[in-house]
C-alpha positions in Angstrom: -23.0 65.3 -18.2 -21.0 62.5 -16.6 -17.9 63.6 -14.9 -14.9 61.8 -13.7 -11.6 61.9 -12.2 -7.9 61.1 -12.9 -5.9 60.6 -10.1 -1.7 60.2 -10.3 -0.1 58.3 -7.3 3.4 57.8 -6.3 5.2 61.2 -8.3 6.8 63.1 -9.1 8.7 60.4 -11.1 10.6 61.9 -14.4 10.0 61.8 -16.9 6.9 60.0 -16.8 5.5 62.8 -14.8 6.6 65.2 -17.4 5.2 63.2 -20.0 1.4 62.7 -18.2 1.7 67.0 -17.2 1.9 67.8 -21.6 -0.5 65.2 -22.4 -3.2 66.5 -20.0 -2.0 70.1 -21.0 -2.8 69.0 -24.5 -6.1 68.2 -23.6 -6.8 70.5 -21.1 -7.4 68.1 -18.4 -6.7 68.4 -14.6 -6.0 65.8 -12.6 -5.2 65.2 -8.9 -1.5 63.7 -8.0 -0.9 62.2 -4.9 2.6 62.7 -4.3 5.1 61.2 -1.7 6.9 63.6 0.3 10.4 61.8 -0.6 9.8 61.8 -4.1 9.0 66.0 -4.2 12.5 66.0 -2.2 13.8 64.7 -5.3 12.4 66.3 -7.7 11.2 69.7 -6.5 11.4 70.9 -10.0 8.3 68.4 -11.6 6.2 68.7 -8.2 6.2 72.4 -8.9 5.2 72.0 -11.9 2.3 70.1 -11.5 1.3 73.0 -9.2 1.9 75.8 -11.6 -0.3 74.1 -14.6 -3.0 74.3 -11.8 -3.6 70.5 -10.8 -4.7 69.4 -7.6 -1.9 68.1 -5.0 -2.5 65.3 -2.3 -0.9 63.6 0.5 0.5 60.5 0.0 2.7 59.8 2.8 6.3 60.4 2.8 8.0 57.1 1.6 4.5 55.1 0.9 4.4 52.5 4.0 1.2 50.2 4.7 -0.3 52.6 7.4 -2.3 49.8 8.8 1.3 48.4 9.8 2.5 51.6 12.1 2.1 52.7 15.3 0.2 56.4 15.8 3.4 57.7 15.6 4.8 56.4 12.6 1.3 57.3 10.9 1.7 60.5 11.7 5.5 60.8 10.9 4.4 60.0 7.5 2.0 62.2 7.1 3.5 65.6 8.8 7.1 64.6 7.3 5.1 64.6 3.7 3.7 67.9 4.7 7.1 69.4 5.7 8.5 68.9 2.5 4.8 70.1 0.6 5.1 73.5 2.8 8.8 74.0 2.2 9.2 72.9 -1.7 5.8 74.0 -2.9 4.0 76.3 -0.1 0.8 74.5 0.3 -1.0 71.3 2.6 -2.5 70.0 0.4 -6.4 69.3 1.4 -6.5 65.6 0.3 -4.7 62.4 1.5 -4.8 58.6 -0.2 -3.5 56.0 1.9 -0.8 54.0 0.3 -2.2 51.1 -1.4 -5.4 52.7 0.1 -4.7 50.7 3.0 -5.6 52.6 6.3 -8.0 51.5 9.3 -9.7 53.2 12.2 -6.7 54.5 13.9 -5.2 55.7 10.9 -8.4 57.3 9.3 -9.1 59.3 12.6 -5.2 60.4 12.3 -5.6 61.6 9.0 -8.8 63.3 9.6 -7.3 65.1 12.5 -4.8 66.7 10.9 -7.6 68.1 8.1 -7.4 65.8 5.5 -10.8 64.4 3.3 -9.5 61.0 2.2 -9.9 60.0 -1.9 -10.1 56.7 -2.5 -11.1 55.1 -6.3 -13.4 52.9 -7.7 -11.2 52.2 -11.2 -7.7 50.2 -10.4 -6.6 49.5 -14.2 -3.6 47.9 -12.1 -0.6 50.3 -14.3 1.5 49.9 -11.7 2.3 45.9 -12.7 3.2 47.5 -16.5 0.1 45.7 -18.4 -0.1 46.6 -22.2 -1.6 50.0 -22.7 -4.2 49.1 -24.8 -5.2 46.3 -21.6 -4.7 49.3 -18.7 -7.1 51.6 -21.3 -10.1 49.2 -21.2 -10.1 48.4 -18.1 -10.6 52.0 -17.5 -13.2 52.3 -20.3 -15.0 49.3 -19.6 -15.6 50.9 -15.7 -16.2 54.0 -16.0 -19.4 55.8 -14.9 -20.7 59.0 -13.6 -18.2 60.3 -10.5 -15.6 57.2 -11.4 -12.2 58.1 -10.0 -9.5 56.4 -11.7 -6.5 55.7 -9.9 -3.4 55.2 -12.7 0.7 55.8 -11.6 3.7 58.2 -12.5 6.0 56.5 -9.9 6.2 53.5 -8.4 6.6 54.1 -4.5 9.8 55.5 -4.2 11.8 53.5 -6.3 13.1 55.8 -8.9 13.0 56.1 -12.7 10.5 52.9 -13.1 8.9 53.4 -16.6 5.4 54.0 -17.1 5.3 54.1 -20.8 2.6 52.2 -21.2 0.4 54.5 -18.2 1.8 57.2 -20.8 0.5 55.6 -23.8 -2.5 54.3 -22.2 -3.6 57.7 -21.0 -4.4 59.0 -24.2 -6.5 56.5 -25.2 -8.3 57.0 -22.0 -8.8 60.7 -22.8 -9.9 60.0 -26.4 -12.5 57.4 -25.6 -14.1 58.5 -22.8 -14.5 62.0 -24.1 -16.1 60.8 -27.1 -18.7 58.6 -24.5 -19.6 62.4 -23.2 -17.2 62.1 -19.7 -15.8 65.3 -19.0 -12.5 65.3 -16.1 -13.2 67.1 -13.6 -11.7 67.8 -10.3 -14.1 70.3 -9.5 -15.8 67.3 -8.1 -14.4 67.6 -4.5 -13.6 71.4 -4.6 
């Protein structure tokens, strides 16, 4: 069996976040969203739903700055605001962290560790984020995937609001489609 992950970065965005939660209902997927800590401010009512329908939820900094840019201290006001706002809108610290932009170096990586964190990168960038076609941001997934691939695809964009991932959307359920019928089955259980 060849297993894989889908990973979310940057939410919760609405309604693209929405959108992603009923098309991986519909195919009773779980995923893992690394959220920003400003963004689940703003929208307390998605992020809890992405807990409820039993996804995994990571750390993805408060408001998404380079970590390999701060001082200790800013690292770790990113990370323990993030966690404030995790604790008070959804009860949980979340296990996982991604570095924006998966940038993060010594200093950081012994910061996040500290506070108990088991860092997720990916190996599958289909680059969403710069709005490529779906049918482009689909076989670039397809075309990498392999056994333990974690793909790394976007319901926000940092934390500018409302910045459309229709075609992340539309490409997802291509994704879903094709590599189910190559025998990939998504699974978080992974890293649990």
């Amino acid at each position: 069996m060849k297993r894989i992950i889908l990973t979310f970065d940057d939410g919760p965005n609405p309604p693209y976040t929405s959108i992603i939660l009923n098309i991986l209902k519909k195919y009773r997927i779980k995923a893992i969203f690394f959220l920003l800590g400003h963004n689940v401010k703003l929208h307390p009512k998605v992020a809890l739903m992405i807990k409820e329908e039993g996804h995994i939820i990571g750390n993805h900094t408060f408001s998404h700055k380079d970590l390999k840019k701060l001082p200790k201290t800013g690292i770790k006001k990113q990370i323990i605001e993030a966690e404030k706002v995790f604790l008070g809108v959804l009860g949980i610290k979340p296990a996982f962290f991604r570095a924006p932009y998966g940038f993060y170096d010594k200093k950081a990586e012994d910061i996040i560790k500290k506070r108990g964190y088991r860092i997720v990168n990916w190996d599958i960038d289909p680059e969403d984020w710069k709005n490529p076609p779906a049918k482009i941001i689909a076989e670039r997934v397809i075309s990498q995937a392999k056994h333990k691939s974690i793909i790394v695809l976007h319901d926000g964009s940092n934390i500018r609001q409302a910045r459309p991932r229709r075609e992340t959307t539309a490409a997802l359920e291509i994704i879903m489609k094709k590599l189910k019928n190559k025998g990939f089955v998504f699974d978080t259980g992974i890293f649990l």
